[in-house]
C-alpha positions, 0 to 999 in steps of 0.5 A: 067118071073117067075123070076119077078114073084117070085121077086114081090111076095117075096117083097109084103111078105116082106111088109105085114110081116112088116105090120103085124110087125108094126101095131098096132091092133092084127087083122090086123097083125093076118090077114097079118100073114095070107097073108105072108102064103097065098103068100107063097102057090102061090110062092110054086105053081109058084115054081112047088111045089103044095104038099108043097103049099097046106099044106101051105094054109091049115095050115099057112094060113087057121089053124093058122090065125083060131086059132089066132083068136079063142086064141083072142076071149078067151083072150079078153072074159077072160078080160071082165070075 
């Protein structure tokens, strides 16, 4: 059962790492860059590895989709500047 479990959450990293790849606006593929970490956490935790899951979600998913969307909001103000 974990099995299945771990296969399903790598495949739909997988797709949302394409996705964020592809898209064409930043934000969203700012927001699945975000989700890729945020299913990493889950398949840490389901890999019986919740130190390394929750600095996962608190720095790949939490800090970094934060500054990626600070650096945003400083590069699209300079622009308007």
């Amino acid at each position: 059962m974990l099995h299945v479990l771990a296969i399903v959450l790598i495949l739909v990293m997988l797709g949302a790492a394409i996705f964020a790849l592809e898209h064409k606006k930043l934000v969203i593929g700012v927001i699945a860059a975000g989700l890729v970490s945020l299913i990493a956490s889950i398949i840490f935790v389901v890999l019986a590895a919740p130190d390394v899951a929750m600095t996962e979600a608190a720095i790949g998913s939490g800090l970094s989709t934060v500054m990626f969307f600070y650096v945003l909001s400083k590069i699209r103000g300079a622009s308007h500047g």
